[in-house]
N, C-alpha and C positions, 0 to 999 in steps of 0.2 A: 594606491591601487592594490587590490587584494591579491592573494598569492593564486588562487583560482584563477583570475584573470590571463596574470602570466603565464598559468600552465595553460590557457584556450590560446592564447596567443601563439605559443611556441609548439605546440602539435597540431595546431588548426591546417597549417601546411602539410605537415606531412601525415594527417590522416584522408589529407585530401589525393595527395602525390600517391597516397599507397592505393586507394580504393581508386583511384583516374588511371594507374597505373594497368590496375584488375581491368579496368575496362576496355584499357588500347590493345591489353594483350587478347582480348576475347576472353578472359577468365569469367566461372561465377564465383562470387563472392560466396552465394548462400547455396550449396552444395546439397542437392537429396541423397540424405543417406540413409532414408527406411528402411532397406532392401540388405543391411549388414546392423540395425541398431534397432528396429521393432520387431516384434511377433509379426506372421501374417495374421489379419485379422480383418474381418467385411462386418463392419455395424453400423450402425445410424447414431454417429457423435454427432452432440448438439452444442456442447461446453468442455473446457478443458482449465481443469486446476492444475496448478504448481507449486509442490511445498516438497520440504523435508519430512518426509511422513514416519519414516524409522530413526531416525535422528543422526542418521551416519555421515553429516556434512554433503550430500550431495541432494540433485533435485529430484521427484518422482514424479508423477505425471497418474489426478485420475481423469478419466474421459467419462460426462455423462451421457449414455446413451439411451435411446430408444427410439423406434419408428414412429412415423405418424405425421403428415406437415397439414392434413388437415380434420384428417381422423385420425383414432386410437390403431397404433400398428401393432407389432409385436413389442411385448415386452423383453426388454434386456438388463443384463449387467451393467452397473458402474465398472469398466477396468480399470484395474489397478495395474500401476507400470512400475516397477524398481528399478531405479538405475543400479549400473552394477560398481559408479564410482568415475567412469570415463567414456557415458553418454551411452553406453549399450544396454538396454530396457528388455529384461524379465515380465509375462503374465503371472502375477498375483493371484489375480481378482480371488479365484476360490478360495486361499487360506486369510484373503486380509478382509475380504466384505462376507465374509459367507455366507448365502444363502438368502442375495438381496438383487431382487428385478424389478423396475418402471418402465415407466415413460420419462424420463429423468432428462429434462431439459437444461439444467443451473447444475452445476458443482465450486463449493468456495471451501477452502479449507481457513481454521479459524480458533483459537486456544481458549475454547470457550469457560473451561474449566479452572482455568489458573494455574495447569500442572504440568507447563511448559513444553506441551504438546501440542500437533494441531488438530486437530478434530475436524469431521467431515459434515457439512451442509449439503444437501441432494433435493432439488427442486420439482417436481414433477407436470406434466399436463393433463390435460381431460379428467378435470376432478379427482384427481388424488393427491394425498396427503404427502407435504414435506415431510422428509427423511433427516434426523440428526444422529450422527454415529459417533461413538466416542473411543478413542484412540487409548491403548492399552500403554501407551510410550514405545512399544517395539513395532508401530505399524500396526497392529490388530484392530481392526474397528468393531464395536458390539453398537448393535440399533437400539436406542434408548428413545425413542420417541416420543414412545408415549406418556413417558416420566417425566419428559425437558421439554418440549414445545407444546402449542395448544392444537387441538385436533380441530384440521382447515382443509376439506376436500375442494381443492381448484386447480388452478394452470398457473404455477410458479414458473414461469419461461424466466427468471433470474432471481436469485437471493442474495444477499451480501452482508457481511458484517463491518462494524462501526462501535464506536461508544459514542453516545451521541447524547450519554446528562452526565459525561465528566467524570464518573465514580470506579473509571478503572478497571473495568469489564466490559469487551465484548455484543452487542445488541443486533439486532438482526430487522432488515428492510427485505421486503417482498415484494416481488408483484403479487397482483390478485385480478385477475381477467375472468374468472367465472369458468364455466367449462369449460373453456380455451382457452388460449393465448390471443385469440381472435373474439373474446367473448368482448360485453358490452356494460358487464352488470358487477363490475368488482374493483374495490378500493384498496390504493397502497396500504400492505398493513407494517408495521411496529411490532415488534416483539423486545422488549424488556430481560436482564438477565440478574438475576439474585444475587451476581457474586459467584455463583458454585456452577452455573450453567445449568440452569432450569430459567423456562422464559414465561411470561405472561403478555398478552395482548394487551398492548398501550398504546392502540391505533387513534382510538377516540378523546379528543382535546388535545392531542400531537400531531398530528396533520391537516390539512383544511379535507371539509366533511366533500366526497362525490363521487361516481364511479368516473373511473378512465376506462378508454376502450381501448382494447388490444395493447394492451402493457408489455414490452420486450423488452425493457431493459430498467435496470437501477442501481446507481452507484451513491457513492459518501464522496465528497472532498471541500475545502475549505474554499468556500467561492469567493470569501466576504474576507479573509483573511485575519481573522478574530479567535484563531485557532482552537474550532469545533469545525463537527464537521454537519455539513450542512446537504440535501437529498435531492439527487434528479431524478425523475421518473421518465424514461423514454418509450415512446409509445410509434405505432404503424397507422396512426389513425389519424386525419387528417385535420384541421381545424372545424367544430371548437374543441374536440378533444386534442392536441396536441399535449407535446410533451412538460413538464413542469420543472418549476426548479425553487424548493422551499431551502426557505435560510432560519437556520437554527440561533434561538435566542441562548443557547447554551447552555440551558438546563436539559435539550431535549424537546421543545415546542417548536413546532416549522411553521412560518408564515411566508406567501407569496413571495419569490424573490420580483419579479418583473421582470418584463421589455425582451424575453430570449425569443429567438427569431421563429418567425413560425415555419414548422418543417411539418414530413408528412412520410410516411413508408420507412419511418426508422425502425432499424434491428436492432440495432448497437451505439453504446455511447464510449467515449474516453474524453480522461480528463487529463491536463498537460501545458507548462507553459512554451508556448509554441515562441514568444520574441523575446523571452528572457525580461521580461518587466517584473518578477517577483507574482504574478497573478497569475491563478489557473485558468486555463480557455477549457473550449470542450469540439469536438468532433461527433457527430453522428456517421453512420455507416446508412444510403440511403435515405435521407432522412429530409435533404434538400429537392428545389423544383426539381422536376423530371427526374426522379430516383438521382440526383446527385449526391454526393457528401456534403453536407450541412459544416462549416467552418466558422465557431462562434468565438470573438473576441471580445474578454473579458474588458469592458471600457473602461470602469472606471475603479479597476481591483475593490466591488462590494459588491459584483454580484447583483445587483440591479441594474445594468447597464449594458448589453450585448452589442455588439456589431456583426454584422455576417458579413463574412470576408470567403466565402466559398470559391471568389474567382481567383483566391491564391493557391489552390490548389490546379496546377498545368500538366496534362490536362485532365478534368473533371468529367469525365464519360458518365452519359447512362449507363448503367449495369446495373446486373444483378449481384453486388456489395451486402457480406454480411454481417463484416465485422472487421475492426480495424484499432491498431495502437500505436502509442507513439513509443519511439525507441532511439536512443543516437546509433546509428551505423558504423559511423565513419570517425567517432571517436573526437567530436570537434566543438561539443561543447551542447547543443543544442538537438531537439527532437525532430527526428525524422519519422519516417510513418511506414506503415506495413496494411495494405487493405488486402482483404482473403474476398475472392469472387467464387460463385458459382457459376463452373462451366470454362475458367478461361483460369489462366496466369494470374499470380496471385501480381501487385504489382506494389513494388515502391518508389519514395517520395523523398529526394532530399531536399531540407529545410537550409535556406541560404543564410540563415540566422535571425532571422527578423520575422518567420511566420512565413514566408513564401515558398509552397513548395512545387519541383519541378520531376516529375518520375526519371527513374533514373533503368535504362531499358537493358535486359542483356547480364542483370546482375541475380538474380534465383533460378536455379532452373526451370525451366519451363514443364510444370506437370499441369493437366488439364484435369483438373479436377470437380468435384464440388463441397468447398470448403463453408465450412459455417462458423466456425471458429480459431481464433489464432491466438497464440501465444509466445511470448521474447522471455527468453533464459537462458543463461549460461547450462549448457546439460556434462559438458565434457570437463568440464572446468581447464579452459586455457584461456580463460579470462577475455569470451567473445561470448556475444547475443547470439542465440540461436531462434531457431522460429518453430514451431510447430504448428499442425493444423489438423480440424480435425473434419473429419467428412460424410457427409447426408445428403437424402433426397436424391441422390442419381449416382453412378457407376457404381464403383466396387467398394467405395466404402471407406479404400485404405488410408490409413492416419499417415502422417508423413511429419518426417523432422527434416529442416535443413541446418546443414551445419557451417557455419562463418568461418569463415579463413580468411575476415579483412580485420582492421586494428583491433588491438586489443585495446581496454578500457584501461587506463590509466589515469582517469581523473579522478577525486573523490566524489565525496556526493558531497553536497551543494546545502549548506547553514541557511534555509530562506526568512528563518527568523526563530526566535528564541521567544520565552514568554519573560516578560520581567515581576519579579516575585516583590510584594506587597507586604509586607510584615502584616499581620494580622492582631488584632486586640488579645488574645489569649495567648497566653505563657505557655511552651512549649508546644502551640500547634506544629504539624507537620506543614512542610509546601510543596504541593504536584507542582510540578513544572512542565511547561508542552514545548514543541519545536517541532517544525514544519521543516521535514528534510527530503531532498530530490536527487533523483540517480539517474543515470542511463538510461533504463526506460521509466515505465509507469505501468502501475499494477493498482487494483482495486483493494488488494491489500498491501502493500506495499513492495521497497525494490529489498529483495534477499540480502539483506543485512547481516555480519558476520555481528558486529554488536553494534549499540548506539547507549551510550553512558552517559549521565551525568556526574559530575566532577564537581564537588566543592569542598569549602576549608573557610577556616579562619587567620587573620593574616594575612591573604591576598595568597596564601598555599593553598591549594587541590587538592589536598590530600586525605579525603574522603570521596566513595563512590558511588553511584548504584545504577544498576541493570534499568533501560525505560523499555518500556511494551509499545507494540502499535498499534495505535488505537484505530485505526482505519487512512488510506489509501496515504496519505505522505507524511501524518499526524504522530508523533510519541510521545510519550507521557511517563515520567519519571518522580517519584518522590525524597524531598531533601526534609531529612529528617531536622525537629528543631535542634538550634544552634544554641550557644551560650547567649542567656540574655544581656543584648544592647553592644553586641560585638558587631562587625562589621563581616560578612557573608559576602564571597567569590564564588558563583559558580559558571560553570559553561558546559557545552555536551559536546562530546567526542564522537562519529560515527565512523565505520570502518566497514567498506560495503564486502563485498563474495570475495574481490581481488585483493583486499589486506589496503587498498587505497585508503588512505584516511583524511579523515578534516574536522579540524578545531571550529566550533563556534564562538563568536564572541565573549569575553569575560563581564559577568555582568554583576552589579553588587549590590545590597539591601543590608537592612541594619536589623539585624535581630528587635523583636519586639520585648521590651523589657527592663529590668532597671541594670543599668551599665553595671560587667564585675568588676571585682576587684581584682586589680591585676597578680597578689599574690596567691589567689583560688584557682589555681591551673588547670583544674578536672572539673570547676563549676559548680560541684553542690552546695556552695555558700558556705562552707570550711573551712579554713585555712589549718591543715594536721597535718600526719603525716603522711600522706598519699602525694600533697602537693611538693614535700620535702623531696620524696622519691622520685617526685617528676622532674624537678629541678636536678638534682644529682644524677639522673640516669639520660639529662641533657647536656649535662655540663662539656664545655668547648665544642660545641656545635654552633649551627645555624637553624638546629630543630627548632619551630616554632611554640612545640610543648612548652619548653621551659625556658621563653621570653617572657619575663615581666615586665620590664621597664620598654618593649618594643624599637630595642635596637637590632634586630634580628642575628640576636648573639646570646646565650646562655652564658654565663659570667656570674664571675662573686659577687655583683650589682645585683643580681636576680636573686643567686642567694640569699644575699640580706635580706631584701623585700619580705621574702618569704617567713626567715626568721623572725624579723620585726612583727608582721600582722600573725605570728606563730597563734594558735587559739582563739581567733577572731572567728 
């Protein structure tokens, strides 16, 4: 039984005792605190990103706004938020976007450039062109658009990025609705990245050829379990356009997945495993009969095989629902759910472990709003989800954070599988390594990761590392440079989520491709001099694995000799 287990086992109670506790006493859990932690501020948010945008360990917040639900309103700012380190948010917008207005429906941030920053995506509606801004490393964004994307006057009501042909960069999925969000005559597009973050259109022979109508939503995540990521396009429009779900042959080609349940008036999607089977399920916001939420269970972990389980959600009200994610609360192993409504209390969902969820009443405070967006983050850093939301279409506008004072997170994130590495016909090729890793909540780009490394060695020792990127929503990708040929290769990945929690993956091993060394070649270039002398000597009485020859995992005058012996080989 795995150590993860024990830790769900032995907090499962008292993250239950602590948040039942909140309850008897009449406490909220998820606390408004706008009113001492944002600007005032009345605009028509549609989407809300989350990243470190200045690089100073904590999270910022941009909001894409602009009017308009079914014409072109006023044009607005993107805001830019700064935290100030412990959840209290600064107005930016003018020194970090400057001198940028839409109709900006989609905001994703995304290190498109390779230069360890995150760069800004900005979606627009009523025919105008996405926006890509690129990050100066201090937060400064400069609009590069016309140099990095392909020029597409439409209704991006969502953008997102992915790597989706394996090569280590970044790539970008659209909606395309045509004039609207509401239009009738526009196809998911593909966007391709070079490497350097400049994109070209690779929509045609990468997705099956059609327009969808009224396109609101699209995310990346691994349906099929083959670790790529694979495309849902969620749509408001009712059958035969519903929504789709293509499965990536792993270069980057999508073909039908099948069998996903037919839904209709969707906004929003999320993806999440809801009963802990190792499989992603998915959620729509809206999207089931009578404007319910749509509850799709991943049947047969390939992504071909849905189940609609909607009536495990208690209870499932008509509303007007625009958006919704999963998140653990309560600190107990499993995802619970956050739906943002227009017009009423936004409302939550705890998940009994197995995908059954039941609202839980009396735990946010009650702001009557009209939300269109939500999003779960730690902002304060005391190691609790917090919620933000952002607000359109009706009253005043104002953004709102609530802030968690129930358990804190103490679990790590979650090893759902490791890729197992293939020795290859070529002498010293490289090997990417992937690993599908899961946190507390879920994010279209991932959960805010302090790192996630791979670790390998020779020996059944770790003791080489390197840095993996994410490639999109719970996907990372790492590379292990080659090894000595025909040695026997250890590796595993390490992740370490916001809280410092940490969790080992499995040790897994492959044999170098190549002709077996010689044990007294200690540095491998097929020498035996004096470099290998050096390594042996500057081992000697340890346990360093450098200057084992003979693989008793001892440096000794046995190694010595070896080494003497094959001296000029």
């Amino acid at each position: 039984m795995n150590s993860r287990f024990h830790a769900i086992c032995f907090l499962l109670p008292i993250g239950f005792a602590f948040v039942a506790s909140i309850e008897a006493q009449g406490q909220i859990q998820f606390v408004d605190g706008t009113a001492t932690r944002f600007p005032v501020q009345a605009e028509y948010t549609n989407q809300i990103a989350v990243a470190d945008i200045d690089g100073d360990g904590d999270l910022d917040i941009c909001f894409a706004n602009g009017q308009g639900y079914s014409s072109l309103g006023t044009l607005l700012k993107p805001r830019i938020y700064i935290n100030s380190g412990v959840g209290v948010f600064s107005d930016q917008t003018d020194t970090r976007v400057a001198g940028i207005t839409g109709c900006f429906r989609s905001a994703e941030f995304g290190d498109v450039d390779g230069d360890g920053d995150v760069d800004l995506l900005l979606g627009q509606d009523y025919s105008r062109q996405m926006l890509l801004l690129i990050n100066n490393g201090a937060g400064v964004f400069t609009n590069e658009t016309t140099v990095r994307i392909p020029t597409l006057n439409t209704s991006t009501s969502r953008a997102t990025f992915g790597d989706i042909d394996g090569d280590g960069d970044l790539d970008i999925a659209l909606c395309n609705s045509g004039t609207s969000r509401f239009g009738t005559t526009g196809q998911p597009r593909l966007y391709l990245n070079d490497g350097g973050g400049r994109f070209t259109d690779a929509t045609t022979g990468r997705i099956p050829t059609g327009n969808i109508s009224q396109q609101m939503d699209v995310l990346f995540f691994d349906a099929d379990g083959d670790f790529d990521l694979d495309l849902f396009v969620g749509t408001r429009a009712s059958t035969p356009s519903q929504s789709r779900l293509w499965l990536n042959d792993g270069s980057g080609v999508f073909a039908a997945g099948g069998n996903f349940p037919n839904d209709s008036t969707a906004y929003a999607y999320d993806a999440g495993d809801i009963d802990g089977d190792g499989d992603m399920d998915l959620i729509g916001t809206n999207a089931g009969a009578s404007s319910q939420e749509l509850l799709a269970r991943n049947a047969n972990g390939l992504g071909t095989s849905w189940t609609n389980v909607s009536a495990s959600i208690s209870p499932n009200p008509s509303s007007d629902d625009n958006d919704t994610k999963f998140f653990d609360m309560d600190n107990d192993g499993d995802l619970d759910l956050v739906v943002a409504r227009l017009g009423a209390t936004k409302r939550i969902y705890r998940n009994n472990g197995t995908g059954a969820f039941t609202q839980v009443t009396n735990i946010i405070t009650a702001s009557t709003d009209a939300s269109l967006d939500v999003k779960v983050a730690d902002f304060d850093g005391d190691g609790r989800y917090d919620i933000v939301t952002g607000q359109g279409e009706s009253g005043a506008f104002q953004n709102r954070i609530y802030m968690n004072n129930g358990a804190i997170d103490t679990l790590p994130p979650v090893n759902v599988r490791t890729e197992q590495v293939i020795a290859g016909t070529v002498a010293g090729a490289a090997h990417p390594v992937r690993v599908e890793l899961r946190d507390a909540y879920t994010s279209h780009m991932g959960f805010h990761a302090r790192s996630v490394t791979l670790r390998f060695g020779v020996g059944g020792v770790l003791s080489q590392s390197a840095a993996m990127k994410l490639t999109g929503n719970c996907l990372w990708r790492g590379v292990m440079p080659a090894q000595t040929a025909g040695s026997l290769v250890s590796y595993s990945v390490r992740s370490v989520d916001a809280f410092g929690n940490t969790g080992d993956g499995p040790i897994l091993t492959f044999t170098e491709f190549g002709t077996p060394p010689i044990p007294a070649d200690r540095n491998g270039d097929g020498h035996v001099d004096g470099v290998d002398l050096t390594i042996i000597l500057a081992a000697f009485g340890t346990s360093d694995p450098g200057g084992d020859a003979n693989g008793d995992n001892f440096t000794d005058g046995i190694d010595l000799a070896i080494v003497l012996a094959a001296f000029g080989l």
